[in-house]
C-alpha atoms as one frame of an Amber mdcrd trajectory, in Angstrom:
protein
 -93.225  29.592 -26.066 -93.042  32.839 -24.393 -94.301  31.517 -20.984 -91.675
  28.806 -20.827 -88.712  31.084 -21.778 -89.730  33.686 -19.180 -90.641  30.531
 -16.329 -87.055  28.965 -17.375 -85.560  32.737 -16.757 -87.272  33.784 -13.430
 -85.533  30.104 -12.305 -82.075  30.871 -12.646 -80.487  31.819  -9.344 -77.387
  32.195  -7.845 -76.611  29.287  -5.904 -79.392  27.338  -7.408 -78.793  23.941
  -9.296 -78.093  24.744 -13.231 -80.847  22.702 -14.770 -82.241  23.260 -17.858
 -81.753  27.180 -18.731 -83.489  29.106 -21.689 -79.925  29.199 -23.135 -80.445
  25.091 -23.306 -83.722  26.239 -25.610 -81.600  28.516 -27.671 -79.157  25.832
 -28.259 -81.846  23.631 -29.286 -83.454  26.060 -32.069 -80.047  24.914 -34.152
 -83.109  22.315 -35.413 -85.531  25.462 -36.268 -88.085  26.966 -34.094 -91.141
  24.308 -34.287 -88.945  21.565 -33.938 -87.665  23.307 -30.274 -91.398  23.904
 -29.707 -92.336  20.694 -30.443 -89.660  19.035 -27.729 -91.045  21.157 -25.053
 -93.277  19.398 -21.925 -94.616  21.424 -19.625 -96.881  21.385 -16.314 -98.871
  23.936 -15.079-101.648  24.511 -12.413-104.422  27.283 -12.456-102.104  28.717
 -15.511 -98.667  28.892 -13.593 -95.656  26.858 -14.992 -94.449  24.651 -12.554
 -92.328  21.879 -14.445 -90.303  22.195 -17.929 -89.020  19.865 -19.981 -87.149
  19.682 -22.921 -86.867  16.069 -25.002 -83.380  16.265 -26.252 -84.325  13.186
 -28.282 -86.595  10.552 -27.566 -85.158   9.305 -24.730 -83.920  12.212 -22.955
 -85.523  14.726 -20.652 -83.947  17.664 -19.087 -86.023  18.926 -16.136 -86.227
  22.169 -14.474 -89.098  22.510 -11.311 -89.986  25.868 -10.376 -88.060  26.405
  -7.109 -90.891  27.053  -4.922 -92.683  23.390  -5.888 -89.403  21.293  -5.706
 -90.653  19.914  -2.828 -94.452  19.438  -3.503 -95.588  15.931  -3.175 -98.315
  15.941  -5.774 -96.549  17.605  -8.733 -93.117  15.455  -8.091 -95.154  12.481
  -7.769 -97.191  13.660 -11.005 -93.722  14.696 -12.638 -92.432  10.489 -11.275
 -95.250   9.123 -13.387 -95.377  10.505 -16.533 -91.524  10.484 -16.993 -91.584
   6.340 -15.817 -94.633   5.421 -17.922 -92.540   4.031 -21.345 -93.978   6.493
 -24.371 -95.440   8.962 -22.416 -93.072  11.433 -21.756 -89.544   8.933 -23.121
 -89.316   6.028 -25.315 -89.600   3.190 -23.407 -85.782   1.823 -23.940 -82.554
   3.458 -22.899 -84.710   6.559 -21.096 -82.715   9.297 -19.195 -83.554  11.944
 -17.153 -81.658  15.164 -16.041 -83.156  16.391 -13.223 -80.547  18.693 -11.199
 -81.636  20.059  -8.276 -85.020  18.178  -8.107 -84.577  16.001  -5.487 -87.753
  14.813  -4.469 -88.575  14.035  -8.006 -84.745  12.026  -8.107 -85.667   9.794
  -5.058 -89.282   8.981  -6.317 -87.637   7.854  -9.441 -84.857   6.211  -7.727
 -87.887   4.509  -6.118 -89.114   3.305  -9.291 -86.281   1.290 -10.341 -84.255
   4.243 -12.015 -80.607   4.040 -11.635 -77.532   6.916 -11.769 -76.103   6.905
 -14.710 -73.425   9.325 -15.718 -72.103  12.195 -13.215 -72.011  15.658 -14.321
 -69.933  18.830 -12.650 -71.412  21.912 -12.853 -68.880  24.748 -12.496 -69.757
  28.667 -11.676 -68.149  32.155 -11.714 -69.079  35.207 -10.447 -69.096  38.255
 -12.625 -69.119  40.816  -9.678 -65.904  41.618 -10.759 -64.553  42.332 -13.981
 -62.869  39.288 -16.027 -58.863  39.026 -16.974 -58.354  40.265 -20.625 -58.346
  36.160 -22.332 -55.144  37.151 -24.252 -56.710  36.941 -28.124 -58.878  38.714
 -30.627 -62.295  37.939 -30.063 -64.963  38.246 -32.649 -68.681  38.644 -32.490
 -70.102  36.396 -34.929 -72.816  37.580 -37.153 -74.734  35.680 -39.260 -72.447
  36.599 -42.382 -69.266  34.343 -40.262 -71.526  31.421 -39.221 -69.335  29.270
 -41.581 -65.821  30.194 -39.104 -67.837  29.351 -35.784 -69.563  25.872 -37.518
 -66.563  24.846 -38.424 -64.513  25.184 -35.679 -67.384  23.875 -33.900 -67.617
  21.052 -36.344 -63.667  19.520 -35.560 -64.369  20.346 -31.698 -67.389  17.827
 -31.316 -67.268  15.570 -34.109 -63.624  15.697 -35.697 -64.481  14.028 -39.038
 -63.919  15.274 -42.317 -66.546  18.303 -43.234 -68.294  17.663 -45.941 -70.102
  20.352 -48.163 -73.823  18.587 -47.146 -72.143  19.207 -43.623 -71.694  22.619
 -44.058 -74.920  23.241 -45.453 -76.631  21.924 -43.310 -74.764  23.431 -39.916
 -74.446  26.737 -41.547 -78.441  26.426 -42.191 -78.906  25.612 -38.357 -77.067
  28.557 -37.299 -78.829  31.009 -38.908 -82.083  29.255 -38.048 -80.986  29.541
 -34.436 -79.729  32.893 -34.578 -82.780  34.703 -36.445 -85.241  32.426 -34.006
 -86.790  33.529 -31.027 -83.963  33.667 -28.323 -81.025  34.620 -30.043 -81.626
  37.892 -28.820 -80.696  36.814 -25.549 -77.040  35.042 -26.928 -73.917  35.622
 -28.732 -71.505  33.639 -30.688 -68.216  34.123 -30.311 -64.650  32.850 -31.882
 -61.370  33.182 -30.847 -58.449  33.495 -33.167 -54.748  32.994 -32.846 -52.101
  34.727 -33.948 -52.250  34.185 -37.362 -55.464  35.168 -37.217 -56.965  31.604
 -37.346 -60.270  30.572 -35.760 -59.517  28.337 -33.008 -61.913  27.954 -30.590
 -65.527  28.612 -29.783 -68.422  28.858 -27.853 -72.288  30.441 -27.359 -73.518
  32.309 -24.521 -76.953  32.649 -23.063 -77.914  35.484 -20.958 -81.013  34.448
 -18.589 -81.730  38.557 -18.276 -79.752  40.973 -16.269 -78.618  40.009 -12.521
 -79.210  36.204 -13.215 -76.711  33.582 -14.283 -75.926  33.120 -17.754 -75.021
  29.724 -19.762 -71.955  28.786 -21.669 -73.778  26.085 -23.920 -71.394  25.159
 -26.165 -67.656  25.291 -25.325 -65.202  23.959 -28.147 -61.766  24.170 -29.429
 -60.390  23.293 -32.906 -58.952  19.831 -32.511 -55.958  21.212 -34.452 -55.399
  23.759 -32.185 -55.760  21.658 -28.616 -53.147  22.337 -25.566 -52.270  25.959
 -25.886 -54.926  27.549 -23.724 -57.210  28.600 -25.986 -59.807  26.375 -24.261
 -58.967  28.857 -21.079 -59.456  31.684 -23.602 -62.625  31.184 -25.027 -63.886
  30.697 -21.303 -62.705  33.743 -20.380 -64.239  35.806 -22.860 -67.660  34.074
 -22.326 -67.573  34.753 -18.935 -66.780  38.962 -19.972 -69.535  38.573 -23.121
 -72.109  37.612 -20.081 -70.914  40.336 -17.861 -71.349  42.916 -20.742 -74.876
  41.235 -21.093 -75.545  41.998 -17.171 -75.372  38.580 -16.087 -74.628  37.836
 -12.651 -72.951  34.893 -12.867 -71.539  32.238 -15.634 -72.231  28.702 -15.593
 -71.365  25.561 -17.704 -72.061  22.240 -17.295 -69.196  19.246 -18.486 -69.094
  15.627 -17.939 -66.960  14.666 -14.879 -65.096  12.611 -16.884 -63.967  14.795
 -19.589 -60.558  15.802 -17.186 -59.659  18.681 -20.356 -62.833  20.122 -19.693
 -62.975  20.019 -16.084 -59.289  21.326 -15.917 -60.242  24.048 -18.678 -63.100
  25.404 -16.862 -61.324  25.695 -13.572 -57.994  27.150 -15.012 -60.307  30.289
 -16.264 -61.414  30.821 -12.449 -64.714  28.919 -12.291 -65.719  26.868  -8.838
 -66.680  23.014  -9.227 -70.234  22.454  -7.536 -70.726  18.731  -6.036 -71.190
  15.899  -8.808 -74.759  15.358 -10.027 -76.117  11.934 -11.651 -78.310  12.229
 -14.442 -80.863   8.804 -14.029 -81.736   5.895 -16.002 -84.416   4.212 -16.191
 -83.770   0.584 -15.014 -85.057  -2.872 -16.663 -87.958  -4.367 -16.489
């Protein structure tokens, strides 16, 4: 596990494409440790990593390529195989790929029948500078709060009732994530109005000092939507990665989510050019 987190780190460069980032690992652990292990492809040569993959589910692969092979015939071609051959890498129905910044790999597929499927806007700040105070209190959380940030988390992405199995069971991935083996690298944090009321939330991922960090997720009570905290959160995240030494923040949102995209830009972070995840096509 340690060789892919370090490969995934030594990756991450300003002004390179945001694929998959050992943040997008940490995120992941919410299912425990050996599951995240388990989802993991990787390809090497003569013991260096040159390929990553995590299965985010069965049919989904995010991709990162070490930067100095993106453009090596062999391994993209390689890469083009395994992920098209149904059950070797994907299921065989309904297969996607994310594969930012690979483009060699992209048109081989795109040979192969795959087809774009839903575009993606990466957005990016710089941290050279400090960041704008975000305008609310801004806790830590620690392991003892993991019900405040699931919660919150809970009505941002899924907005049904809660239930006590719920809880359980997100509380339980929390802590699994943040006593696993890249918390250590990440922080939780909540923001909370003023009545003191959590309201919005997110997790950063720092990919080690001078490199760009991750906000993976980003989330806002849906209670509490169209005052700014979205804004908020996203400014903190970006200061919590600057305290961390990070270079840079990043975040990835579907072009389509217009909140989000507006959000992300209103807390001073640049819109890179629309990327297509791929499909594979039928057969």
């Amino acid at each position: 596990m340690s060789a892919v987190v370090d490969a995934l780190k030594g990756w991450q460069h300003d002004g390179g494409p945001l694929h998959l980032h050992s943040g997008d690992l940490g995120w992941h652990s919410l299912h425990g440790a050996e599951a995240t292990a388990a989802a993991i492809r990787m390809w090497s040569r003569d013991g260096e990593v040159l390929a990553i993959g995590l299965l985010d589910g069965p049919e989904l692969a995010r991709m990162a390529v070490a930067p100095d092979w993106r453009d090596d015939e062999a391994l993209n071609r390689r890469l083009a195989a395994d992920l098209d051959a149904p059950g070797r890498v994907l299921d065989a129905d309904g297969a996607t790929v994310e594969a930012r910044g690979a483009e060699r790999l992209t048109q081989l597929l795109l040979e192969r029948g795959w087809e774009p499927d839903e575009p993606w806007t990466t957005f990016h700040r710089s941290l050279s500078d400090p960041v704008q105070d975000c305008g609310l209190r801004i806790e830590t959380i620690e392991p003892d709060r993991a019900e405040v940030w699931v919660s919150v988390h809970w009505s941002a992405f899924r907005g049904s009732p809660f239930t006590d199995a719920d809880r359980r069971s997100r509380v339980g991935g929390w802590l699994a994530m943040a006593g696993g083996p890249f918390y250590a690298d990440a922080r939780c944090l909540a923001a909370f109005d003023h009545n003191d009321e959590a309201v919005a939330v997110t997790a950063v991922w720092s990919a080690g000092p001078g490199r760009p960090g991750l906000l993976e997720p980003v989330g806002v009570h849906r209670s509490h939507r169209g005052h700014g905290y979205g804004t908020a959160i996203t400014l903190a995240a970006a200061a919590a990665l600057r305290d961390m030494g990070s270079s840079s923040a990043s975040v990835c949102v579907e072009s389509s989510n217009v909140g989000a995209v507006a959000t992300y830009a209103s807390a001073g972070f640049t819109p890179s050019p629309e990327v297509a995840d791929l499909r594979r096509g039928s057969r």
